[in-house]
C-alpha positions in Angstrom: -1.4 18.5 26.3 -4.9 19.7 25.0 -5.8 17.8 21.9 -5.1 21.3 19.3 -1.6 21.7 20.8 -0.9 18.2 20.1 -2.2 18.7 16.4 -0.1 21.7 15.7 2.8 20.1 17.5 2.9 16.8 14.9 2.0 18.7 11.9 5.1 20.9 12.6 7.3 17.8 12.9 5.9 16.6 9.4 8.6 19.4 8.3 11.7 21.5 9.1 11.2 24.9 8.3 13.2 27.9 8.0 13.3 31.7 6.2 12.6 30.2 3.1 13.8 26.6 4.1 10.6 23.7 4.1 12.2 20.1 4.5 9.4 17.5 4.5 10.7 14.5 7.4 10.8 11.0 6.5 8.7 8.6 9.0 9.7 8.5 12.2 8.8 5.8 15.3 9.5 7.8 17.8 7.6 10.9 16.5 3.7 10.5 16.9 2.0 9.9 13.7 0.4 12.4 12.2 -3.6 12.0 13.0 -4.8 12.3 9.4 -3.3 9.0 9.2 -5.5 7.5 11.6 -2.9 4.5 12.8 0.6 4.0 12.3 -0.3 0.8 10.3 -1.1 3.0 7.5 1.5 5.2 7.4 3.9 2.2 7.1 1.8 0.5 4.8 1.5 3.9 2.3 2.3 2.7 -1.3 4.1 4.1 -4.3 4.5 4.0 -7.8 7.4 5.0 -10.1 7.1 4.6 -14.1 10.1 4.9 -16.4 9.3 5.8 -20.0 12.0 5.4 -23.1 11.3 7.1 -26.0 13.1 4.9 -28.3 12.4 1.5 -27.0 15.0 -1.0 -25.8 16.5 -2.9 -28.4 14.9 -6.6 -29.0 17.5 -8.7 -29.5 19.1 -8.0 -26.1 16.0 -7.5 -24.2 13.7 -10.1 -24.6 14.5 -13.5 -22.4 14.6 -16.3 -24.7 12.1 -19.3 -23.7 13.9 -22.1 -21.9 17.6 -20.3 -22.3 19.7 -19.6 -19.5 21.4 -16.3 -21.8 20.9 -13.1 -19.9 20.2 -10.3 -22.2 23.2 -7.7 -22.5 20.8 -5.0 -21.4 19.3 -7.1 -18.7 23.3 -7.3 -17.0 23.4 -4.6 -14.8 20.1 -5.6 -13.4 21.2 -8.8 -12.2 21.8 -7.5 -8.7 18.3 -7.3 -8.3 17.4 -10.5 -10.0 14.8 -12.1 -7.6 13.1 -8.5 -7.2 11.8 -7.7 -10.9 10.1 -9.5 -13.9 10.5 -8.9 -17.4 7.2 -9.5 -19.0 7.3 -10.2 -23.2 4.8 -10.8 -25.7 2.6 -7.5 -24.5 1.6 -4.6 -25.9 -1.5 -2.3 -26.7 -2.0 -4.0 -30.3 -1.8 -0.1 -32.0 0.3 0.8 -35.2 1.6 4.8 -34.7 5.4 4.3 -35.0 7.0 6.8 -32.7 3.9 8.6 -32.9 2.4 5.7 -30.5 4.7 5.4 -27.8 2.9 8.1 -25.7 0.4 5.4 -25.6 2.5 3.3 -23.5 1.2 4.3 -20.1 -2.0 4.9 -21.6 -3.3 1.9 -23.9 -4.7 4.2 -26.1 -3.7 5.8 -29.2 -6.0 8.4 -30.9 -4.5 10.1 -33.8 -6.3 13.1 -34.7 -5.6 14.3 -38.8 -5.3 17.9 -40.1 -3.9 17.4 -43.3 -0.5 15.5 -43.9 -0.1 15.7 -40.0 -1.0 14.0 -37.0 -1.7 15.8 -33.7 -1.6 13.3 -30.7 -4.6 12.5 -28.7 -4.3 10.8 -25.5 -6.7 9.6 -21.9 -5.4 9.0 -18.6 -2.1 7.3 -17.8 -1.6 4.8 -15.4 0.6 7.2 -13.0 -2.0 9.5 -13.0 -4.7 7.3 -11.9 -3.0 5.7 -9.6 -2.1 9.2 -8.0 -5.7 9.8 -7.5 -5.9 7.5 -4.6 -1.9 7.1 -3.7 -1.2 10.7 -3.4 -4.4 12.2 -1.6 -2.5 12.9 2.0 0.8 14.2 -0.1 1.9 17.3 -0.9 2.5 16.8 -4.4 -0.4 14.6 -6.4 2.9 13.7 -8.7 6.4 14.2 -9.7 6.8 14.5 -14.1 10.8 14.4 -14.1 13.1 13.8 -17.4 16.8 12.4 -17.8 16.5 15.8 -20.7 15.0 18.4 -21.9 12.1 16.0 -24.2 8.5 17.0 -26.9 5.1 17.6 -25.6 3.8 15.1 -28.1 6.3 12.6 -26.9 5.1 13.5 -23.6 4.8 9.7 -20.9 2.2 11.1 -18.6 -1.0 12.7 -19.2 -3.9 13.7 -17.4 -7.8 12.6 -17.0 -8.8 15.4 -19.8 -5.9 14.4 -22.5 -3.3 17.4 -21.5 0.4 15.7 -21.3 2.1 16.6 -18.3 5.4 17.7 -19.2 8.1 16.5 -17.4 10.5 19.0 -15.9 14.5 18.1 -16.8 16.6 20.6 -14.7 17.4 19.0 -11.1 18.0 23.1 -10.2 14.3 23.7 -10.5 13.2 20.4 -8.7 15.2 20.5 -5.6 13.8 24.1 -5.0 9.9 22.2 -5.9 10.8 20.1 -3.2 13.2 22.0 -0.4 12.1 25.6 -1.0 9.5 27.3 1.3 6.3 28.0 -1.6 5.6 31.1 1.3 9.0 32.5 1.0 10.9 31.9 -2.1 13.0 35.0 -2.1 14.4 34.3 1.3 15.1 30.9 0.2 16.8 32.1 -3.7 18.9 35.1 -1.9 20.1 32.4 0.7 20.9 30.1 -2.5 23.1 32.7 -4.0 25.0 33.4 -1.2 26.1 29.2 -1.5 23.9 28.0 1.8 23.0 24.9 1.8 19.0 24.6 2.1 20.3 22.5 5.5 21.5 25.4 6.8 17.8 27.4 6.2 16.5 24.7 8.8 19.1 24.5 10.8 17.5 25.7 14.0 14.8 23.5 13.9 16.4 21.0 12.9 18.7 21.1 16.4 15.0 21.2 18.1 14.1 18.7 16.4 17.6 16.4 17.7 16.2 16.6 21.0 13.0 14.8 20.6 13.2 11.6 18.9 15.1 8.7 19.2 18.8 7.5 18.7 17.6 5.2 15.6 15.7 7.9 14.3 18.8 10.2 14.9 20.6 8.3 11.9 18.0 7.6 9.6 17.7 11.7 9.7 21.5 12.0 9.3 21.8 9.9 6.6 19.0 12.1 4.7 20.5 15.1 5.4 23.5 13.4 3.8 21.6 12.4 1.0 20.1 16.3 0.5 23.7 18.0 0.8 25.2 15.1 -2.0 22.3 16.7 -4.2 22.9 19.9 -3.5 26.6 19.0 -4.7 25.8 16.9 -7.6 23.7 20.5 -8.6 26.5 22.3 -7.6 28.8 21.1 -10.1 26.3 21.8 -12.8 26.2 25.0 -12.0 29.9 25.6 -11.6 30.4 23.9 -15.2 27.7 26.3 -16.5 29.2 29.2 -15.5 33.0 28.9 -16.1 34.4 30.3 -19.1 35.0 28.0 -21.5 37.2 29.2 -24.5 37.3 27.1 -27.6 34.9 24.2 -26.1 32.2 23.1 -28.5 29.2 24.5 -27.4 27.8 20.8 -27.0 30.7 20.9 -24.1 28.4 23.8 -22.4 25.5 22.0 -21.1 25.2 21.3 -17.5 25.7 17.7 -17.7 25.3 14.8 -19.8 21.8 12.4 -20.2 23.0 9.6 -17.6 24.0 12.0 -15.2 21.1 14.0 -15.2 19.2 10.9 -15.3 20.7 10.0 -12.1 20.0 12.8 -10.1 16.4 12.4 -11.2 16.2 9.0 -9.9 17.6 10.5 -6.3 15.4 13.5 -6.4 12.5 10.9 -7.2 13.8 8.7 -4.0 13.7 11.9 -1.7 10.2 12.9 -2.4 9.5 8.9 -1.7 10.9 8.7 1.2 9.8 12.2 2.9 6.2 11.8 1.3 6.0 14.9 -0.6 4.3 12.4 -3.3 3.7 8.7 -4.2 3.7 8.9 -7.7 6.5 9.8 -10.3 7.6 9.2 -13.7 10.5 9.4 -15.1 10.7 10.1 -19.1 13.9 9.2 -20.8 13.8 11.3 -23.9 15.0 10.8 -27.9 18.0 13.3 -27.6 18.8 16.5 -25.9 22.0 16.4 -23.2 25.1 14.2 -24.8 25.2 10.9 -24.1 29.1 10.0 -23.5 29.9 6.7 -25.5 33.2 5.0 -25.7 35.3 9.1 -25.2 32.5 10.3 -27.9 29.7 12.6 -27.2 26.6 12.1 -28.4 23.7 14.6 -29.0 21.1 11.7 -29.0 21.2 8.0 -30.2 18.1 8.6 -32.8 20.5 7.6 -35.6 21.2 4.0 -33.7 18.1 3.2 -33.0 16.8 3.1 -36.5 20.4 0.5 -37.3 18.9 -1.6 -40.1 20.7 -4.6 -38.4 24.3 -2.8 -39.0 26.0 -4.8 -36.2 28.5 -1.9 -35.3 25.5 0.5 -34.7 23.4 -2.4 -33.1 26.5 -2.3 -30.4 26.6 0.9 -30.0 23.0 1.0 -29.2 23.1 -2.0 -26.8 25.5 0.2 -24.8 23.9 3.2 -24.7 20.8 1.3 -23.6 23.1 -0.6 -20.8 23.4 2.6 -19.6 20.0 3.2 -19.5 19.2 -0.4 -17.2 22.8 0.8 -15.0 21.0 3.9 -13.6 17.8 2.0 -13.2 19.8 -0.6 -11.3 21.5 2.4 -9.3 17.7 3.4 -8.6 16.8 0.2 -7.7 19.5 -0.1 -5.0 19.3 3.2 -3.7 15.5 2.5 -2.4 16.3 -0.7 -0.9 18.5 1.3 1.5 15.6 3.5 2.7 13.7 1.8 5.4 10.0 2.9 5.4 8.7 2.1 8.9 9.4 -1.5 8.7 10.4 -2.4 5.6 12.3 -1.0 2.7 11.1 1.8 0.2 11.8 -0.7 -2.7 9.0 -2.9 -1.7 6.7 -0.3 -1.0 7.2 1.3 -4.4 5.7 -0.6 -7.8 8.8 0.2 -10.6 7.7 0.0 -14.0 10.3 0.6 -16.7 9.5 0.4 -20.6 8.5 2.0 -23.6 5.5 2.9 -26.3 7.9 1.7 -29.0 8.9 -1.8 -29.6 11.6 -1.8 -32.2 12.7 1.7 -33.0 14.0 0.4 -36.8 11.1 -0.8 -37.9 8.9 1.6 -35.9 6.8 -1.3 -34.5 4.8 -0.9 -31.3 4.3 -4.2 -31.0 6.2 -6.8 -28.1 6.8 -4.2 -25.3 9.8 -3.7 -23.7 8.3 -4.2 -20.4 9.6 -4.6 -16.9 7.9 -4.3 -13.6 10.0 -4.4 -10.0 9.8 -3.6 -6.0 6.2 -3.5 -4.9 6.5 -6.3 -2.8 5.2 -8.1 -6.2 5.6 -11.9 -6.3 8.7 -11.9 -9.0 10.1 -15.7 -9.0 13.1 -15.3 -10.3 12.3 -15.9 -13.7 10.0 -13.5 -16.4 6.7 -13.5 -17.9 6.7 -14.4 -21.7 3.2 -14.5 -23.3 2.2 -15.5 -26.7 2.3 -11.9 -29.0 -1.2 -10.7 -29.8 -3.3 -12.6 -26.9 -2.0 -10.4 -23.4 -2.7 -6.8 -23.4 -0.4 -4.8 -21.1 -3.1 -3.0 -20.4 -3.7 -6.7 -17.8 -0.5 -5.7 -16.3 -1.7 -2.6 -15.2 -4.7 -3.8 -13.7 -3.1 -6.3 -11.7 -0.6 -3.4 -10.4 -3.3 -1.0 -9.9 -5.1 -3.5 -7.7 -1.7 -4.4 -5.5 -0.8 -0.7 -5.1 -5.6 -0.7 -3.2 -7.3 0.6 -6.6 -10.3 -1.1 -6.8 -10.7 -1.7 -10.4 -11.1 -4.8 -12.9 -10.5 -2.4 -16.1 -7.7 -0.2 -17.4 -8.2 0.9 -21.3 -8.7 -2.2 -23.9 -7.8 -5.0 -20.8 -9.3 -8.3 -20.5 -8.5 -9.0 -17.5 -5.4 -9.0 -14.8 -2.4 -11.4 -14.9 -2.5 -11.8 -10.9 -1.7 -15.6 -11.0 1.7 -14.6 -12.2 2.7 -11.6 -10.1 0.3 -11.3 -7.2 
């Protein structure tokens, strides 16, 4: 085989395609790796990094591990699972006072309030996604995925780019799954076959029968079990849809929306652990907004949970809070599970991917941005079991960062106001 047909005959097995079909493949051994990877070292090795951003914080009193106390935090439960494989890190923050006005500064470390008048317009530099998509994401089709659990505000945006422009996240799985499965030469083919209830599987069908035939019995299931994981999508969407368009007489119009915030939040988090594993990108963050779709709690639907995040201590709203957060650390759990039954060449897409979960905002009641809700996982990151808890006012998370940027290959010793890196306790 002459060394062009080989080229064009790996580059063609980086995808299926069909009349309007383009499935990206996850890695396979018994496929030859593609050539712009230069050894199959470094396509096992590639790295990722997911950041989850809450609007509204995470309520203190159940989040914050308590120095020398066995008590788990309530919102820290459904994480157990997972409890050698993440660290909660307290005490950090990016010393700014902006109220909910700061929190887009969480992945930045940078708050620039800009006046006119009464009001403030938000100003904002890089965020740590998108630097670290500068180097992660160069071979990828995508440079990075901006998803939300609902529909959220530019100025409340989590990611923004190198010139201050936030990067709005998109909150409808519909428009995703076509981002990521659709053909960008031949939507119409792909929309009309959409309509008609094909599955995008059945678009690539024929190549993906070719495609049977040349790899291995392993590598048979692992492409089985993704298919499986794209049709329960398509499903999941499916339903939305279904719910959309059926009459619904008498029905509240809160009862009309596709879905509610923790399922839609779900599906993000599997759309997010497609594009891992298939390499359409390295990066993604995930912005869990102030209100938008209900939030179900206790039989009750909720059109946001504003109202109990600002509780002045009332313990019935406190607990209603706690839960609606718990629900919040079930579907990262969910996430968290989900990747570490992806094998990426040989070892698992949870410890190839850096998780970092928090939030701008450390108390919503008293609108303090101080003490982070902070917590990093995966990566392959040396978490002991146990968290991080530094004295308030002397760690920047900005040192966080840096030590996560230099485990993911970025060469740097500086990320916004850091002083340094806190690798002795995580790398």
């Amino acid at each position: 085989m002459s060394e062009m047909k080989r080229t064009v005959e790996i580059n063609r097995r980086q995808f299926l395609r069909g009349a309007g079909g383009l499935i990206a493949l996850p890695f396979l051994n018994s496929l030859p790796v593609p050539l712009a990877a230069a050894a199959s070292a470094t396509v096992k090795a590639r790295k990722r990094l997911v950041c989850v951003g809450t609007f509204l914080g995470m309520y203190p009193g159940e989040w914050h591990p308590t120095q020398g106390s066995s008590r788990i935090p309530r919102l820290l439960e459904p994480l157990m699972p997972h409890r050698n494989d993440f660290t909660v890190v307290s005490g950090v923050d990016h010393g700014i006072n902006g109220g909910h006005k700061g929190t887009p500064s969480f992945l930045s470390g940078v708050y620039q309030p800009e006046y006119i008048g009464e009001s403030i317009m938000v100003r904002n530099q890089i965020t740590l996604d998108q630097l670290a998509a500068k180097t992660l994401s160069r071979d990828s089709r995508f440079h990075s995925l901006q998803l939300g659990a609902s529909e959220g505000k530019p100025s409340q945006t989590l990611s923004w780019d190198e010139n201050g422009v936030p990067l709005l996240p998109e909150a409808d799985p519909i428009n995703v799954f076509k981002k990521l499965f659709v053909n960008d030469l031949n939507p119409k083919a792909a929309n009309k076959a959409m309509q008609f209830k094909r599955s995008v599987l059945d678009i690539v069908a024929d190549d993906a029968r070719s495609l049977q035939n040349e790899i291995s019995y392993e590598d048979r299931e692992k492409v089985d079990a993704y298919f499986t994981s794209i049709r329960d999508v398509e499903k999941r969407i499916e339903r939305q849809q279904q719910w959309i368009n059926t009459p619904k007489p008498g029905v509240p119009p809160l009862l009309e929306r596709p879905t509610t915030f923790h399922e839609n939040l779900d599906l993000m988090y599997e759309l997010t652990a497609l594009a891992l594993q298939h390499d359409s990108t390295r990066v993604a963050s995930i912005e869990l907004p102030a209100g938008g779709l209900p939030i179900i709690l206790g039989g009750d639907q909720l059109s946001g949970y504003h109202g109990q995040s600002h509780h002045g201590k009332d313990p019935e709203v406190v607990e209603e809070l706690v839960k609606i957060e718990q629900m919040h650390t079930r579907s990262l759990s969910k996430f968290m599970t989900r990747l570490k039954e992806i094998q990426d060449g040989d070892d698992t897409l949870f410890n190839r991917t850096q998780i970092l979960f928090g939030s701008g905002l450390g108390n919503g009641s008293s609108h303090s941005n101080r003490n982070l809700p902070v917590l990093v996982a995966g990566g392959n990151l040396r978490h002991k079991g146990h968290d991080l808890i530094f004295e308030e006012g002397n760690t920047p998370l900005s040192n966080l960062f840096v030590t996560m940027l230099q485990q993911l290959g970025i060469e740097t010793d500086r990320f916004a106001a850091s002083t340094g890196n806190i690798n002795n306790e995580l790398s």
